[in-house]
C-alpha positions in Angstrom: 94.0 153.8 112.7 97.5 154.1 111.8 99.4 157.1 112.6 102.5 156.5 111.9 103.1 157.8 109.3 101.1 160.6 109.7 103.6 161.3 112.6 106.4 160.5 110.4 105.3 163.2 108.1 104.7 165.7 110.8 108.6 165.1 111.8 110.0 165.5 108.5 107.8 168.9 107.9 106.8 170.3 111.1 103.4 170.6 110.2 99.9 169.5 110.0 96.5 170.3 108.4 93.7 167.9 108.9 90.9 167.9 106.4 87.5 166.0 107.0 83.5 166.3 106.2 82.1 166.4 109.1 81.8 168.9 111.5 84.3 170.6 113.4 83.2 169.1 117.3 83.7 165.7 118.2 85.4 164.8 114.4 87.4 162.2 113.6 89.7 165.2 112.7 89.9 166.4 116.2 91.0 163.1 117.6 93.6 163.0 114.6 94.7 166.4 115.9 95.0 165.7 119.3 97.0 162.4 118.7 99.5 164.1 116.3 99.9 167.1 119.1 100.5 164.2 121.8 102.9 162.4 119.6 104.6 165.3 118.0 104.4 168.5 120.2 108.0 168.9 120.1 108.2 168.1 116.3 105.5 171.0 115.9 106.6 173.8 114.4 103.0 175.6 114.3 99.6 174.5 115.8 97.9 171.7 113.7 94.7 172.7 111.9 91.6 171.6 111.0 89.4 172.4 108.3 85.8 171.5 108.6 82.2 171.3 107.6 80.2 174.0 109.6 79.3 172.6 113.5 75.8 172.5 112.5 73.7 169.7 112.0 74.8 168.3 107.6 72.6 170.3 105.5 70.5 169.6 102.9 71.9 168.4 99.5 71.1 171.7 97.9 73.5 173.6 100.3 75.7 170.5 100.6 78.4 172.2 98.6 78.6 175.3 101.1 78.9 173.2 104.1 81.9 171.2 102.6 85.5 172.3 102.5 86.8 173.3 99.7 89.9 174.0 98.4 90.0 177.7 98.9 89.7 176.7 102.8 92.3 174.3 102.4 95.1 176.6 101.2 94.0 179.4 103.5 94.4 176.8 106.5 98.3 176.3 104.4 98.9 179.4 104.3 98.2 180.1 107.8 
């Protein structure tokens, strides 16, 4: 995994939103998250986010799309 220049980025802006499928516990996203707050706490200019599926076990197809993020969740985790 190479976070460099996810770090890089984090520098330049002072933020970061991460954006995965799966759910929120024990993501790949969370250890993204921690790594960039490690690397980059003082670079940090507000907490990093995550947006998420649901923590619940993945759904069913049919209800797949609910579970997802979207881009409505996105730009609310951006706007925050």
């Amino acid at each position: 995994l190479d976070l460099g220049p996810v770090h890089e980025s984090v520098r330049r802006t002072g933020r970061a939103v991460v954006v995965h499928e799966a759910s929120r516990t024990l993501g790949l996203g969370a250890e993204i998250a921690a790594r960039v707050q490690e690397e980059c706490f003082y670079s940090l200019e507000a907490p990093v986010l995550r947006v998420t599926g649901y923590d619940m076990p993945y759904p069913p197809s049919r209800v797949e799309e609910e579970f997802l993020p979207d881009l409505d969740r996105v730009l609310d985790a951006v706007d925050r």
